[in-house]
N, CA, C and O of each residue as an XYZ file, in Angstrom:
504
protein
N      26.458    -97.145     42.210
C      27.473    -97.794     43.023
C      28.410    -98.586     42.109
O      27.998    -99.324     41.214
N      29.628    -98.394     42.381
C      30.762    -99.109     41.417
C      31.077   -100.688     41.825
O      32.188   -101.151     42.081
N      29.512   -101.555     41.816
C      29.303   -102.779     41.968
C      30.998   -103.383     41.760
O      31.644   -103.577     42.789
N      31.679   -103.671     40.343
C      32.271   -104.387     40.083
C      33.625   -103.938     40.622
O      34.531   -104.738     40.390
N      34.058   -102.520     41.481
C      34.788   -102.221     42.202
C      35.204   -102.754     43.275
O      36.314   -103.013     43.741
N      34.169   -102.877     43.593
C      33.972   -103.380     45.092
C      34.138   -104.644     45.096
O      35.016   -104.946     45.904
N      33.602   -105.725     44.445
C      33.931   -107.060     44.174
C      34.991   -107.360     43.662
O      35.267   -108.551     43.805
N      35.898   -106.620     42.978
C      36.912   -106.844     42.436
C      37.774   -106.768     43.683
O      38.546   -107.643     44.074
N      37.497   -105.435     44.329
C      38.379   -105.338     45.830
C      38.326   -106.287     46.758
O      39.415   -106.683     47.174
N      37.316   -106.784     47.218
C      36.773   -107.771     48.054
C      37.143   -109.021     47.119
O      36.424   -109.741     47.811
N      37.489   -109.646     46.438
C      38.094   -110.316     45.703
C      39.348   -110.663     45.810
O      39.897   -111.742     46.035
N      39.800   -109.398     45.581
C      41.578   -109.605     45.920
C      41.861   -109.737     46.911
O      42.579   -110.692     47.207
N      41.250   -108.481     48.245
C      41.264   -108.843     49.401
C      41.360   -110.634     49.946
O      42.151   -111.151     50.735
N      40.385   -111.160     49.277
C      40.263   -112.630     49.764
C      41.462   -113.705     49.271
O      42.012   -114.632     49.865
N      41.607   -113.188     47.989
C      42.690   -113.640     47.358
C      44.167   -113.851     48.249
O      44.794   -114.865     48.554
N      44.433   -112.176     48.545
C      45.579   -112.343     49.471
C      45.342   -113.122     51.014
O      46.309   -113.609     51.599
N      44.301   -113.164     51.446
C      43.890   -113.845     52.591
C      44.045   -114.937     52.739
O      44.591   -115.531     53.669
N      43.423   -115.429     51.530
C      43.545   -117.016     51.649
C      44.798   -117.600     51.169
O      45.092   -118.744     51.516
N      45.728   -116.773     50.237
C      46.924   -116.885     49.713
C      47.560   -117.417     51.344
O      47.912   -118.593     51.430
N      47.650   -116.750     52.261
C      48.635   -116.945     53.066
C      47.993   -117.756     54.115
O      48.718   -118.345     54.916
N      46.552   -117.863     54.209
C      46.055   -119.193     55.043
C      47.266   -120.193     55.126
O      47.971   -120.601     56.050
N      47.184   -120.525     53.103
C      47.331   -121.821     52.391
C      48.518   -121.538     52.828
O      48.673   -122.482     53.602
N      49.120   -121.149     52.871
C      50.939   -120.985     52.958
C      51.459   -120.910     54.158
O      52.652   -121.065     54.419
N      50.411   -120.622     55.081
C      50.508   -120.461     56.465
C      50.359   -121.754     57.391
O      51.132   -122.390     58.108
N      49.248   -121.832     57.106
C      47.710   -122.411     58.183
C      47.883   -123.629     57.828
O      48.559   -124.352     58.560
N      47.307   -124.155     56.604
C      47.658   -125.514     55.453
C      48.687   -126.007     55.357
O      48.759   -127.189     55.690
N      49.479   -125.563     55.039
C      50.974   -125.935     54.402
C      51.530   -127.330     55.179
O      51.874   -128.349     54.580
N      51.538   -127.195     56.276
C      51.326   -128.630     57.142
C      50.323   -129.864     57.298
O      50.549   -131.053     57.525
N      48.970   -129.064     57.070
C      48.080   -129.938     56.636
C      47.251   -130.620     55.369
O      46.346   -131.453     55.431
N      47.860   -129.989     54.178
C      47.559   -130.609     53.193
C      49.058   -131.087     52.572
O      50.154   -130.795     53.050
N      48.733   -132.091     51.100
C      49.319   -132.571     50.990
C      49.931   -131.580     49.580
O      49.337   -130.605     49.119
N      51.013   -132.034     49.172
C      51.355   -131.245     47.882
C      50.600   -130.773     46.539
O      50.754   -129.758     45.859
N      49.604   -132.027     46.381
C      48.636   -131.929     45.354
C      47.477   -131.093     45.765
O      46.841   -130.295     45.078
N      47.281   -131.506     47.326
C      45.850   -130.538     47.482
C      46.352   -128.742     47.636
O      45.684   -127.730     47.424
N      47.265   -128.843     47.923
C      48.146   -127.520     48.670
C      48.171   -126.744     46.720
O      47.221   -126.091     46.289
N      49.111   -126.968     46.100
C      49.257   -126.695     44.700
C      47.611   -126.407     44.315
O      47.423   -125.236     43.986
N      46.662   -127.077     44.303
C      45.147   -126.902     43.858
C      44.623   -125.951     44.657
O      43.714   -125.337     44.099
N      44.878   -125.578     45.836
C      44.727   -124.283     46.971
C      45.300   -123.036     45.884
O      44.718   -121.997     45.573
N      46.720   -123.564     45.410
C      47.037   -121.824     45.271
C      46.551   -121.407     43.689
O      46.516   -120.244     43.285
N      46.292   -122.255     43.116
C      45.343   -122.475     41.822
C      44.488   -121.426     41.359
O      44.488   -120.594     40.452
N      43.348   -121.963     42.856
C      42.339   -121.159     43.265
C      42.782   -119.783     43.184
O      42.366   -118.984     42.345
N      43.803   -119.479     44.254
C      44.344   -117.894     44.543
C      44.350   -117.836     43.519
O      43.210   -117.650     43.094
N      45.694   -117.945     42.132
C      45.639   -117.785     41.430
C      44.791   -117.031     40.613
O      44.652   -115.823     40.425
N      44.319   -117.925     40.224
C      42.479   -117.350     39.472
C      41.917   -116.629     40.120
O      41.516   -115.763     39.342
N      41.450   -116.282     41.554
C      40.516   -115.784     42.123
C      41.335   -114.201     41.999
O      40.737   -113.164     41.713
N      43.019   -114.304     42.319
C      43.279   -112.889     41.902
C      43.422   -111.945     40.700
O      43.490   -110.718     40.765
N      43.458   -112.742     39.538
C      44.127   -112.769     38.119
C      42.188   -112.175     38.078
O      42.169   -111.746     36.924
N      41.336   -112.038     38.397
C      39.699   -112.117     37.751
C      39.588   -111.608     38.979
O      38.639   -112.131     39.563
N      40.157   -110.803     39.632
C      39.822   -109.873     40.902
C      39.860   -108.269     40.137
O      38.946   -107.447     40.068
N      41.341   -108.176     39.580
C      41.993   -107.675     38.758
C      40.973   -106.886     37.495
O      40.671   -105.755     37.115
N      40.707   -108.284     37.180
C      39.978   -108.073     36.230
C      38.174   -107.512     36.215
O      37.555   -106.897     35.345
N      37.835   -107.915     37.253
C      36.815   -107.082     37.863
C      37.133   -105.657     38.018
O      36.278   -104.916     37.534
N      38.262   -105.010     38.634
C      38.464   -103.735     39.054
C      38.625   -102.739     37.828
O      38.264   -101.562     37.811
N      39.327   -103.549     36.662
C      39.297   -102.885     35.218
C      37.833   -102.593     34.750
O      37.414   -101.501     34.365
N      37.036   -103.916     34.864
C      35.736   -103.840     34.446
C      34.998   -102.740     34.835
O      34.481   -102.045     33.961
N      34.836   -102.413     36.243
C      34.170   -101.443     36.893
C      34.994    -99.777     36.976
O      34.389    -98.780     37.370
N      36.558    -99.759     36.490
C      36.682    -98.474     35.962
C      36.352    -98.221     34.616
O      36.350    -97.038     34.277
N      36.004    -99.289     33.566
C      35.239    -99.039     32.348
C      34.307    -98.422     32.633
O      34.120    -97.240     32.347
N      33.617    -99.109     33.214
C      31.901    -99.032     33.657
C      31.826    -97.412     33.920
O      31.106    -96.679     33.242
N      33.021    -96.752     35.449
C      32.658    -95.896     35.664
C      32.851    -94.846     34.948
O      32.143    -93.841     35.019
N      33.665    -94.963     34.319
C      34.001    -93.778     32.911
C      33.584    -94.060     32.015
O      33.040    -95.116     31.692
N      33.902    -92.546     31.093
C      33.159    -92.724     29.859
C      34.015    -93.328     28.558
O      33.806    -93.115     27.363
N      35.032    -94.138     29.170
C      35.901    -94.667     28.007
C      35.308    -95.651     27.107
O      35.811    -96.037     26.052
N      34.343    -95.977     27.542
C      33.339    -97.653     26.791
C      31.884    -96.966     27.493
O      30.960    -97.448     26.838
N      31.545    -96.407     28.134
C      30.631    -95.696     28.646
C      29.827    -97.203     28.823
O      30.365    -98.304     28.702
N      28.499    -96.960     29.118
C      27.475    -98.109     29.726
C      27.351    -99.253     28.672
O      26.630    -99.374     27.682
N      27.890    -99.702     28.987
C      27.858   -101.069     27.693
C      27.846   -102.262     28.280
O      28.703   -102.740     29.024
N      26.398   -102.929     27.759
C      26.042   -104.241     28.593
C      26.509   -105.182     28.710
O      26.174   -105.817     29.710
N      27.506   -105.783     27.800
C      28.858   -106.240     27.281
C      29.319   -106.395     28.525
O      29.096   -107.396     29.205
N      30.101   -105.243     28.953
C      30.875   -105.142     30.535
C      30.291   -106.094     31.212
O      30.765   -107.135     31.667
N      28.724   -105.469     31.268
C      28.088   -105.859     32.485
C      28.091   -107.121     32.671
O      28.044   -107.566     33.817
N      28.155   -108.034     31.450
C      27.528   -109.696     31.360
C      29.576   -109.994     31.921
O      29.947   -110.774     32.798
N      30.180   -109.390     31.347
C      31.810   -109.978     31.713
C      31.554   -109.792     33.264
O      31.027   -110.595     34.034
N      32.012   -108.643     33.505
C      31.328   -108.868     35.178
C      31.377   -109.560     35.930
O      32.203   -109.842     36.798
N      29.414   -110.294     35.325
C      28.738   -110.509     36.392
C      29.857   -112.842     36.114
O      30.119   -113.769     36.879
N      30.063   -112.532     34.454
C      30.309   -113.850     34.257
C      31.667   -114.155     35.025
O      31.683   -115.165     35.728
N      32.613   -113.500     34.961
C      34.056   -113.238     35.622
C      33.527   -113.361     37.327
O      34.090   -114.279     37.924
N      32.862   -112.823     37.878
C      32.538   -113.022     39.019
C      31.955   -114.386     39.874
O      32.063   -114.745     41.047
N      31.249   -114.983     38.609
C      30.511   -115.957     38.593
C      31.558   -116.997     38.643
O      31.574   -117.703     39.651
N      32.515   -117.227     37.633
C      33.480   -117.692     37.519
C      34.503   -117.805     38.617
O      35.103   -118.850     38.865
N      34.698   -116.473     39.371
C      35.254   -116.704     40.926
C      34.815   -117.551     41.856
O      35.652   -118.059     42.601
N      33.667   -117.820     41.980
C      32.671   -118.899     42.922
C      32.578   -119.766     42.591
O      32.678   -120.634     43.458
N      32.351   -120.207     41.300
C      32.446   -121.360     40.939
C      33.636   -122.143     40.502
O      33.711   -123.370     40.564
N      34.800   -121.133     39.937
C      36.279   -122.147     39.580
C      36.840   -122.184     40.784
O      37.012   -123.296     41.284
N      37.269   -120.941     41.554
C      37.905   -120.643     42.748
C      37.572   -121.566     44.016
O      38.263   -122.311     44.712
N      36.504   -121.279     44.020
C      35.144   -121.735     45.081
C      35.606   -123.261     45.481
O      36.016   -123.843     46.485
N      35.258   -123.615     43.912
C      34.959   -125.352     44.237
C      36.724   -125.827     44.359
O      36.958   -126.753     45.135
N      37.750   -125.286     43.711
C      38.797   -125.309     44.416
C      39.099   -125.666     45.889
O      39.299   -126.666     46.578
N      39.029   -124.389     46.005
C      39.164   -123.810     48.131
C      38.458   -125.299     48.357
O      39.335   -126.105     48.669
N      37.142   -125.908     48.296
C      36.117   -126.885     48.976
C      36.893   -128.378     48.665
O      36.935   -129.294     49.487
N      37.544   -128.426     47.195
C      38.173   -129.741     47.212
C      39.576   -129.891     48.110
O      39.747   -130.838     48.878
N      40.637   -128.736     47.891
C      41.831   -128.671     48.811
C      41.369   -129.045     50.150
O      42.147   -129.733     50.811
N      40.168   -128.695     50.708
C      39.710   -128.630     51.959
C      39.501   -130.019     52.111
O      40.460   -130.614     52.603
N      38.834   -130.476     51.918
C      37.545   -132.090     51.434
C      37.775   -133.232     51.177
O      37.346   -134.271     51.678
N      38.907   -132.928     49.876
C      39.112   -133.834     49.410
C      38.119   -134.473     47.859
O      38.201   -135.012     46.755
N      37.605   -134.136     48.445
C      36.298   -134.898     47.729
C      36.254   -134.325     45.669
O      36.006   -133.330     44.988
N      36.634   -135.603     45.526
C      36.792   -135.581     44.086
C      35.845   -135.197     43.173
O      36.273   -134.505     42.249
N      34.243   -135.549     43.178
C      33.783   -135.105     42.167
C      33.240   -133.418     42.556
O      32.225   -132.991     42.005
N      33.897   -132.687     43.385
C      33.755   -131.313     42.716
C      34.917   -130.745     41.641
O      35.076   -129.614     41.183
N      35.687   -132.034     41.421
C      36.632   -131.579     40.479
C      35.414   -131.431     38.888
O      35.734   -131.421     37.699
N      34.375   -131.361     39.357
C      33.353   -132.005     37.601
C      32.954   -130.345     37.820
O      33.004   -129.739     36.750
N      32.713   -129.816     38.551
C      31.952   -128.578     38.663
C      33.097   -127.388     38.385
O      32.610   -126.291     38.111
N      34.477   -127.462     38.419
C      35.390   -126.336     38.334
C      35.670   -125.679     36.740
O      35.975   -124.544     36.374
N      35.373   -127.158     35.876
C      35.283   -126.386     34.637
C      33.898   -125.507     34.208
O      33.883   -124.745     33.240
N      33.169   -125.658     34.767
C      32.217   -124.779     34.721
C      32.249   -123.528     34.787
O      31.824   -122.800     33.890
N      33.052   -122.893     36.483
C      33.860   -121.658     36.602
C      34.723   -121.308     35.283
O      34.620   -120.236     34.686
N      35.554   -122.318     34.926
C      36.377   -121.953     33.559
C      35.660   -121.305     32.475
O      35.978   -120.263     31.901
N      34.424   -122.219     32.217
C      34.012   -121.563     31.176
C      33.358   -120.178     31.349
O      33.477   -119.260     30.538
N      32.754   -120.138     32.336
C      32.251   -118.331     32.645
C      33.548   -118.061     32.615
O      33.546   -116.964     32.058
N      34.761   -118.347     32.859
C      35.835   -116.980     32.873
C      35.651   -117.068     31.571
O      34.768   -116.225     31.412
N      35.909   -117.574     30.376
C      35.925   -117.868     28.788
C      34.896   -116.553     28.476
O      35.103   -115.517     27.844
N      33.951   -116.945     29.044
C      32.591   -116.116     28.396
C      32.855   -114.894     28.618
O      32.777   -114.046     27.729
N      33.235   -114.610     29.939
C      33.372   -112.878     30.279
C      34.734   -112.830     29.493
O      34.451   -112.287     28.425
N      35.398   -112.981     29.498
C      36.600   -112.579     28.609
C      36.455   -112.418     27.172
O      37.442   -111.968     26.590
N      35.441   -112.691     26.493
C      34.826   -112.742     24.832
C      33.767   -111.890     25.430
O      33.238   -111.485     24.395
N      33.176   -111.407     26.290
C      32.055   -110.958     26.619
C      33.271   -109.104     26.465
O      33.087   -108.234     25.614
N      34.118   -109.083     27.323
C      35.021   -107.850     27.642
C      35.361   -107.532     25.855
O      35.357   -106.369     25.451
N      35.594   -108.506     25.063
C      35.923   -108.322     23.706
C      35.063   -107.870     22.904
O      35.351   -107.280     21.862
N      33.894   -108.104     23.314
C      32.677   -107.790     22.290
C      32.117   -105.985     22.566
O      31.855   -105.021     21.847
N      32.147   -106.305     24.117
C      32.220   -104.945     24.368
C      33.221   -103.534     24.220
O      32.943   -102.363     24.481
N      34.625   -104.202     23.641
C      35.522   -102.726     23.310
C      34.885   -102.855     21.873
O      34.603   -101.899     21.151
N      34.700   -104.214     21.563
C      34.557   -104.096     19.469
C      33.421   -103.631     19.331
O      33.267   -103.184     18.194
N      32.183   -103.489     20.242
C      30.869   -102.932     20.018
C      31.590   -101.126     19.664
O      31.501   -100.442     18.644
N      32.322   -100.818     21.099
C      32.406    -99.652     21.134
C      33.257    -98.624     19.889
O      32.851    -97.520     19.525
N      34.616    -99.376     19.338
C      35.391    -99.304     18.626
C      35.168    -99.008     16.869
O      35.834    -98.574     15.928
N      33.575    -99.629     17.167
C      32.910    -99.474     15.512
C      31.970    -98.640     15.659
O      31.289    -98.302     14.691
């Protein structure tokens, strides 16, 4: 099953969804700072949606063929959606300041899968 397909799709899907909540739904009810930190989220959550869907046409072809590399970008890029994106969406919502401590966390899994995607063309490349 083309796991990281599907999440990448369902990803973006949400991406554009919530894109227009915020622009829709919100836009009256938050304030400029929380509203701007809403589309943040989108932002990222689509930019590493994207990037999931690349991941999983690696995966499914034989251009980098099965390389565990991918797999850890992935699962870390994905990880990184829930947790940078995530705690986003919950503070715009909330308010509530110290999940601003938990979003660099998401950052750094995007960091990792992105050196993780690097290691895996340079594994393949040599």
């Amino acid at each position: 099953m083309p796991f990281f397909i599907i999440a990448g799709a369902v990803n973006a899907f949400l991406a554009v969804a919530l894109g227009a909540f915020g622009a829709h739904a919100l836009k009256e009810k938050l304030s400029e700072k929380y509203l701007a930190i809403w589309e943040t989220a989108v932002q990222y959550q689509m930019f590493h949606a994207v990037a999931l869907l690349v991941i999983g046409v690696l995966l499914s072809t034989s251009l980098l063929g099965p390389v565990s590399s991918l797999n850890w970008a992935g699962y870390l890029l994905l990880a990184g959606i829930i947790i940078f994106s995530g705690s986003l969406y919950v503070l715009s919502l909330t308010g509530i300041g110290v999940l601003g401590a938990i979003t660099p966390i998401g950052g750094v899994a995007f960091l990792a899968g992105w050196v993780m995607l690097i290691v895996a063309v340079v594994k393949h490349t040599n």
